[in-house]
DSSP file (Angstrom, degrees, kcal/mol; ACC not computed):
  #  RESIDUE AA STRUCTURE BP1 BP2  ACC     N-H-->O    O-->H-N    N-H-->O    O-->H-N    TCO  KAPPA ALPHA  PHI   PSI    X-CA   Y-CA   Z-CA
    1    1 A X     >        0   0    0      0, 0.0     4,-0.7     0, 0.0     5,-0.2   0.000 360.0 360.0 360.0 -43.4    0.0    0.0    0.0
    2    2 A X  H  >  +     0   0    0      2,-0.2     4,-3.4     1,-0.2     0, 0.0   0.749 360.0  58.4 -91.8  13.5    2.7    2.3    0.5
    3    3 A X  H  > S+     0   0    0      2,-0.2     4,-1.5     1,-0.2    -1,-0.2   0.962 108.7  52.0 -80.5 -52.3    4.5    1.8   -2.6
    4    4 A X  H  4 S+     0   0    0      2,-0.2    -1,-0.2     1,-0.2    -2,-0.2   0.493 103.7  55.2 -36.0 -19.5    0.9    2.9   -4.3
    5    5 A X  H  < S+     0   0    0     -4,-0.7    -2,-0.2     1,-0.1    -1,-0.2   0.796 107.5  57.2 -90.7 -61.5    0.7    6.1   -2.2
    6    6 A X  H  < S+     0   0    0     -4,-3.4     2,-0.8    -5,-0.2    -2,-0.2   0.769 100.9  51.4 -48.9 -24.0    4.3    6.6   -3.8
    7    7 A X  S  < S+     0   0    0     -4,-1.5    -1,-0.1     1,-0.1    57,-0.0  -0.926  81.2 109.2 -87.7  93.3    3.2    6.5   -7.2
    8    8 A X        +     0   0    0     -2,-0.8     2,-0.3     0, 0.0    -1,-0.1  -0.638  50.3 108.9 -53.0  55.6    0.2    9.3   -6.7
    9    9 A X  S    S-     0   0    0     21,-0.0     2,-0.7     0, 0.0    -2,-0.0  -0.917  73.0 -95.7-131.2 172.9    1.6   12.4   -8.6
   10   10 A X        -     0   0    0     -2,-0.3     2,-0.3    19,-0.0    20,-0.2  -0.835  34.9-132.2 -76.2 102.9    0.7   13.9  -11.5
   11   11 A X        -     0   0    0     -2,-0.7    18,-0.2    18,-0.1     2,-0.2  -0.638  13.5-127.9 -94.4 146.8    2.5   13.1  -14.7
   12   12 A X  E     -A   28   0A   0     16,-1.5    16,-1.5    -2,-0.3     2,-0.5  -0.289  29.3-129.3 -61.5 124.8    3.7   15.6  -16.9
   13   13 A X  E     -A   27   0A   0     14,-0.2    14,-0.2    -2,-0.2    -1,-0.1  -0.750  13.3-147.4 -99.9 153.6    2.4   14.8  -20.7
   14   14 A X        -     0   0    0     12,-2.8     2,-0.4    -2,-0.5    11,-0.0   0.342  43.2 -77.4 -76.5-166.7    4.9   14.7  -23.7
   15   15 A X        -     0   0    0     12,-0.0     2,-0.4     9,-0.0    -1,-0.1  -0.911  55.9-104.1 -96.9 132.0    3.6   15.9  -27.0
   16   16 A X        -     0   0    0     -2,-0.4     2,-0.4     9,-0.1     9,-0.3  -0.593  27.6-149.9 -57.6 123.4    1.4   13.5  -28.8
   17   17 A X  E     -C   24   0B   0      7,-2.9     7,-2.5    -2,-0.4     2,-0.4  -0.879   7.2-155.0-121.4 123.0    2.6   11.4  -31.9
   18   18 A X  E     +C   23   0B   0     -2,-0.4     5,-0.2     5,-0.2     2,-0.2  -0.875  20.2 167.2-116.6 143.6    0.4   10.4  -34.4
   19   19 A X  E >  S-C   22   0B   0      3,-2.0     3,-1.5    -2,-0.4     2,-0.7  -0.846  71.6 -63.7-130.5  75.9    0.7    7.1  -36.9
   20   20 A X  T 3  S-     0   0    0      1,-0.2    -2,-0.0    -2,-0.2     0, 0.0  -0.701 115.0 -17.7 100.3-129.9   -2.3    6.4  -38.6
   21   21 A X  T 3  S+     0   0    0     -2,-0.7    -1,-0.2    -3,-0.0     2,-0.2   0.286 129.9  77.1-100.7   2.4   -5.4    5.4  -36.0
   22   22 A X  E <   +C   19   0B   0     -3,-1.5    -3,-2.0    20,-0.1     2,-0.3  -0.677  58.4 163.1-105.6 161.7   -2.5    4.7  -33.4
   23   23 A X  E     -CD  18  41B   0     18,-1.8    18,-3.5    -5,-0.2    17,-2.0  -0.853  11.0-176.1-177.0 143.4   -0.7    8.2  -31.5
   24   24 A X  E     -CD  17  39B   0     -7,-2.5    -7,-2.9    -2,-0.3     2,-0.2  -0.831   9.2-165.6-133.5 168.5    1.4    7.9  -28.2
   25   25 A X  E     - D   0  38B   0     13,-2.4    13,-0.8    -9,-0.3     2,-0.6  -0.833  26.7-116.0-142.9-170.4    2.9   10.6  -26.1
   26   26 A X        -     0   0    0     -2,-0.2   -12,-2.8    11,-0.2     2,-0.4  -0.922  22.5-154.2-129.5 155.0    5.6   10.0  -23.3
   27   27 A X  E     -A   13   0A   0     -2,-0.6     9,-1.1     9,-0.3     2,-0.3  -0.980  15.2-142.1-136.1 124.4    4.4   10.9  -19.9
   28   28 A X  E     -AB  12  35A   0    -16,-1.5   -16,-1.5    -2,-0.4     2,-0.5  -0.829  14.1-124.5-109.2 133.8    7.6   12.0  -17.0
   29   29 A X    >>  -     0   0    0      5,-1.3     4,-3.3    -2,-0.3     3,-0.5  -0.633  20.5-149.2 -14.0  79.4    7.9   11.4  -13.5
   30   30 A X  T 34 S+     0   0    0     -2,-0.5    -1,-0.1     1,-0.2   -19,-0.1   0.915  94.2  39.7 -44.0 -32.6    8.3   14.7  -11.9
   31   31 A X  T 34 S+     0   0    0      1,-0.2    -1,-0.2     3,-0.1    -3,-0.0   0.845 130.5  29.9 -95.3 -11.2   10.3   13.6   -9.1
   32   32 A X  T <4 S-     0   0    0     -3,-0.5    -2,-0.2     2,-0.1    -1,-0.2   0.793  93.0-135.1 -87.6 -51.8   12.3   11.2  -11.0
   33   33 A X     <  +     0   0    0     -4,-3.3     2,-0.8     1,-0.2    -3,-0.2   0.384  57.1 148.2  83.9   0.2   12.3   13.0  -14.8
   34   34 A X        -     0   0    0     -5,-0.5    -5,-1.3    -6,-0.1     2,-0.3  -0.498  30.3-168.7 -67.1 120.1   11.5    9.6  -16.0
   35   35 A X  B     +B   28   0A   0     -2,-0.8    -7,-0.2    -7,-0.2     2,-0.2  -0.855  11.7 168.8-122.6 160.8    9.2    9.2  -19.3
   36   36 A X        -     0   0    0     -9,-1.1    -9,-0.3    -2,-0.3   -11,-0.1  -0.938  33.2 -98.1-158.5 111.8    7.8    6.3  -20.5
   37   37 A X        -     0   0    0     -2,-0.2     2,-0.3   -11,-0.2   -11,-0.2   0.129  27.9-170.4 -47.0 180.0    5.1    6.0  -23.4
   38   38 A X  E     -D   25   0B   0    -13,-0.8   -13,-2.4   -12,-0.0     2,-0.2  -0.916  27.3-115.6-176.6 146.1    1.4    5.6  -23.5
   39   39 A X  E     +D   24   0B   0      9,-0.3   -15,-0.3    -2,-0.3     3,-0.1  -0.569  27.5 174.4 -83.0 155.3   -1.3    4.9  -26.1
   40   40 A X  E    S+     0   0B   0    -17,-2.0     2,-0.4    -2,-0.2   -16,-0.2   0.076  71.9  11.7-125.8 -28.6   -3.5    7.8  -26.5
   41   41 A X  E     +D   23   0B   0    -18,-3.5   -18,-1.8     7,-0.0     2,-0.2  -0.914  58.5 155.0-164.8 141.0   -5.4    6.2  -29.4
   42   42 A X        -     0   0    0     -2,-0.4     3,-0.2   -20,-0.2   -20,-0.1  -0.911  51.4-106.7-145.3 172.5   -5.7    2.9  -31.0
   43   43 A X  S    S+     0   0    0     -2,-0.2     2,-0.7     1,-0.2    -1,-0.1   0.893 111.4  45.2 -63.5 -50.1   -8.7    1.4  -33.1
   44   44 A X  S >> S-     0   0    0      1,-0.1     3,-8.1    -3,-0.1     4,-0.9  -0.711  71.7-160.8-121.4 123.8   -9.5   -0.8  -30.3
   45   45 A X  H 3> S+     0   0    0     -2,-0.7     4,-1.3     1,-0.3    -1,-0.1   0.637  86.3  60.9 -65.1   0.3   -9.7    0.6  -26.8
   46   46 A X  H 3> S+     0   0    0      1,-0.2     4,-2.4     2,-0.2     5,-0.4   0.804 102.7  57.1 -80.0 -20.6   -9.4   -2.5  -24.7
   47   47 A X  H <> S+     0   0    0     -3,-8.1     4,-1.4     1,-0.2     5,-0.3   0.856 107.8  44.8 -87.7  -1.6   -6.2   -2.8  -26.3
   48   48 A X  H  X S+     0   0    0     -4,-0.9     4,-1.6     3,-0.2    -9,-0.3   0.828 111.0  55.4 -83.7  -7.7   -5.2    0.7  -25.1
   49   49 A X  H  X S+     0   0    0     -4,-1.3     4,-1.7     2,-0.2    -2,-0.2   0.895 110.7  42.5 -80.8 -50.9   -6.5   -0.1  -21.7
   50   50 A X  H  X S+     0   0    0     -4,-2.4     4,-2.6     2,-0.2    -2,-0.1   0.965 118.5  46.9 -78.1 -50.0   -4.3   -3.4  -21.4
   51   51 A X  H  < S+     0   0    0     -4,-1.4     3,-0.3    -5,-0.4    -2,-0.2   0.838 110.2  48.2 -16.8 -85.2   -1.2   -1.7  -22.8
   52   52 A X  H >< S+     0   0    0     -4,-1.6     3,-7.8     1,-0.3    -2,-0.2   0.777 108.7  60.1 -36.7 -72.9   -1.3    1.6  -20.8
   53   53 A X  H >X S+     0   0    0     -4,-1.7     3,-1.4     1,-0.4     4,-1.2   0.805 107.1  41.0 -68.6 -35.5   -1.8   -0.7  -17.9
   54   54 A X  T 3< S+     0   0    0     -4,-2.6    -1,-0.4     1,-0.3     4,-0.3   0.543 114.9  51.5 -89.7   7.9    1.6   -2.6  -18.4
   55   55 A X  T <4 S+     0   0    0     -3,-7.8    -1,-0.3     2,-0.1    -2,-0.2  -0.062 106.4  56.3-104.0  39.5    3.5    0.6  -19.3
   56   56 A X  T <> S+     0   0    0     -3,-1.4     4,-3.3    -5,-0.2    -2,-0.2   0.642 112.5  41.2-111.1 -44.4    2.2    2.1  -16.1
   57   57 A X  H  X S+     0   0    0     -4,-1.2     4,-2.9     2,-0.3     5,-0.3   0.977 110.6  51.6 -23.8 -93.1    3.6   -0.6  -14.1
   58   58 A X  H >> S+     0   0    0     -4,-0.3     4,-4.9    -5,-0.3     3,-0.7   0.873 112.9  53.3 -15.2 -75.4    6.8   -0.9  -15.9
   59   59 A X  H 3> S+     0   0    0      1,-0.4     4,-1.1     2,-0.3    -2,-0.3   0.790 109.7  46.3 -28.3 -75.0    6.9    3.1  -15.1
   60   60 A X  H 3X S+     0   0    0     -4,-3.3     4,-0.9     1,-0.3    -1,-0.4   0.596 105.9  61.9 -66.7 -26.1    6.3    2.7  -11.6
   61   61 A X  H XX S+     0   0    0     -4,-2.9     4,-2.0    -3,-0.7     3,-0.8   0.974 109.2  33.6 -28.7 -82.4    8.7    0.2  -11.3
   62   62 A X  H 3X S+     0   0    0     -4,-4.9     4,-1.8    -5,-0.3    -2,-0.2   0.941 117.0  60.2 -54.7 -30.2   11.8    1.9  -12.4
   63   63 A X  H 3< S+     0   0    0     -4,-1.1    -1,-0.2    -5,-0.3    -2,-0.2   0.656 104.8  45.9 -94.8   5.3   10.4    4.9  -10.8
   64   64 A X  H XX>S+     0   0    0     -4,-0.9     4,-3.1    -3,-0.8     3,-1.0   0.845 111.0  54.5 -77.4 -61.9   10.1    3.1   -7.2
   65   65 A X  H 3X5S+     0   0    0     -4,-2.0     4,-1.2     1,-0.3    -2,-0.2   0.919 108.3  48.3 -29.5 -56.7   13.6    1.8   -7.6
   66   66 A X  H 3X5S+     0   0    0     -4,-1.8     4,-0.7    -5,-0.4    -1,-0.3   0.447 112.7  47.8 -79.0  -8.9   15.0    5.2   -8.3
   67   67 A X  H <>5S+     0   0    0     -3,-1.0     4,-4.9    -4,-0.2     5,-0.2   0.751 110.1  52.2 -68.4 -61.2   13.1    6.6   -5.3
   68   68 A X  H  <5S+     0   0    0     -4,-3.1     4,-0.2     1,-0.3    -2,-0.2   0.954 116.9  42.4 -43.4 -34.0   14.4    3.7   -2.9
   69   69 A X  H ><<S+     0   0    0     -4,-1.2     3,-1.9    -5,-0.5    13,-1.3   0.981 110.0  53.4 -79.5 -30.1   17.7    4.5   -4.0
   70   70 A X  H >< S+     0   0    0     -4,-0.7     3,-2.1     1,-0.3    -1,-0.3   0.897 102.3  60.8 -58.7 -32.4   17.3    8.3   -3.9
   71   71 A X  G >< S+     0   0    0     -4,-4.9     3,-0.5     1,-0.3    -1,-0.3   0.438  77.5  92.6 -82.4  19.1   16.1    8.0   -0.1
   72   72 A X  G X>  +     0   0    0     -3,-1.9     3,-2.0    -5,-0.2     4,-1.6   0.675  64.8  89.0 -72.8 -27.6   19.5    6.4    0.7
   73   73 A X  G <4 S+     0   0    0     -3,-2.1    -1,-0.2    -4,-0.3    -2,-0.2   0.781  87.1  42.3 -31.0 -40.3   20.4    9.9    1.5
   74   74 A X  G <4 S+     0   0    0     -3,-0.5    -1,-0.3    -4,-0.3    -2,-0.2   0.441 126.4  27.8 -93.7  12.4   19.4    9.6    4.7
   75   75 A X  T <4 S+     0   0    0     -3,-2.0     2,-0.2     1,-0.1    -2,-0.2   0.707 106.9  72.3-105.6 -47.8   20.8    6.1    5.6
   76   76 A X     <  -     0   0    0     -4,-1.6    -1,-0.1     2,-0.1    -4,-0.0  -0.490  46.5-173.9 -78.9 114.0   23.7    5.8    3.5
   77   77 A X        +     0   0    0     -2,-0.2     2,-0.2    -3,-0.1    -4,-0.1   0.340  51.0 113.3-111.3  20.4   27.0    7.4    3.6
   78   78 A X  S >  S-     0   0    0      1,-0.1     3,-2.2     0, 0.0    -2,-0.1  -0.500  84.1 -97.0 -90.0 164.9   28.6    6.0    0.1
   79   79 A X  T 3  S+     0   0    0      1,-0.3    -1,-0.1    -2,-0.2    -2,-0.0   0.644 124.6  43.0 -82.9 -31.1   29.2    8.3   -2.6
   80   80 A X  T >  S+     0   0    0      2,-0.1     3,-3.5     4,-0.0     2,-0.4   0.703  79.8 131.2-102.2  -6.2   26.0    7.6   -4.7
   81   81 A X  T <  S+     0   0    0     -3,-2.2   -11,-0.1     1,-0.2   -12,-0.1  -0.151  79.0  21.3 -42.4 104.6   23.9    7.7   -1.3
   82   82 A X  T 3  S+     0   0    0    -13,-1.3    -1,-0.2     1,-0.5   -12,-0.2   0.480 103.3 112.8 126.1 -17.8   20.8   10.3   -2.2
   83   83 A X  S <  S-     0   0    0     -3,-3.5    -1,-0.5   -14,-0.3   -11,-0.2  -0.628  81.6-107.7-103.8 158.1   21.2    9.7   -6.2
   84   84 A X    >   -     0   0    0     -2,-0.2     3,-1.3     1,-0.1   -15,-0.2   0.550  58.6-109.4 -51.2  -1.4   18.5    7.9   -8.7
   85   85 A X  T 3   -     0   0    0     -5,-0.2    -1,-0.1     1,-0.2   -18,-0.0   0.946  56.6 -67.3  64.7  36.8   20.9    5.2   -8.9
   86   86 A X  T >  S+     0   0    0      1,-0.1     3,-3.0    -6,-0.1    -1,-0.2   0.404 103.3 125.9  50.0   6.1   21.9    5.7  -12.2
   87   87 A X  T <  S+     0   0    0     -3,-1.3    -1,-0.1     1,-0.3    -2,-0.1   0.504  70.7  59.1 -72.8   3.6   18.7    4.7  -13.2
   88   88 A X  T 3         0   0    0      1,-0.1    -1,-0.3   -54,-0.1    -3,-0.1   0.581 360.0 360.0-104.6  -5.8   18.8    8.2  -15.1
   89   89 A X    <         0   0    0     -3,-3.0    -2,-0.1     0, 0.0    -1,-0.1   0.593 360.0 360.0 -42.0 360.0   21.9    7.3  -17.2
């Protein structure tokens, strides 16, 4: 539950890109800077509903990782203690 209260922000949206009847945009992390696509339109919407929902995942994934690692700032005293964990290379 409280990894689901960490993911509760408002992501930034990208510019949309359109191919046809399909268009994505990339949507960032604020606290992270992370982006990651999303369907904005397809022919059939269940398949943008199942997509979305496994790149949102995915998203929150990396961007839970990169939190954990950023909040070694206060435990940690090694040289990367406090940083995304290179997960912004």
């Amino acid at each position: 539950p409280y990894d689901h209260q960490k993911l509760q922000t408002s992501l930034k949206q990208g510019v949309e890109h359109v191919s046809g009847a399909v268009a994505w945009r990339m949507v960032i992390d604020p606290r992270t800077r992370f982006s990651y696509p999303r369907l904005t339109r397809h022919p059939n919407v269940r398949v943008v509903e199942k997509v979305n929902a496994i790149l949102a995942r995915r998203h929150g994934q990396l961007s839970l990782a990169a939190l954990e690692c950023k909040a070694t700032l206060y435990t940690a005293t090694h040289p990367a203690a406090g940083s995304l964990g290179d997960y912004d290379a």
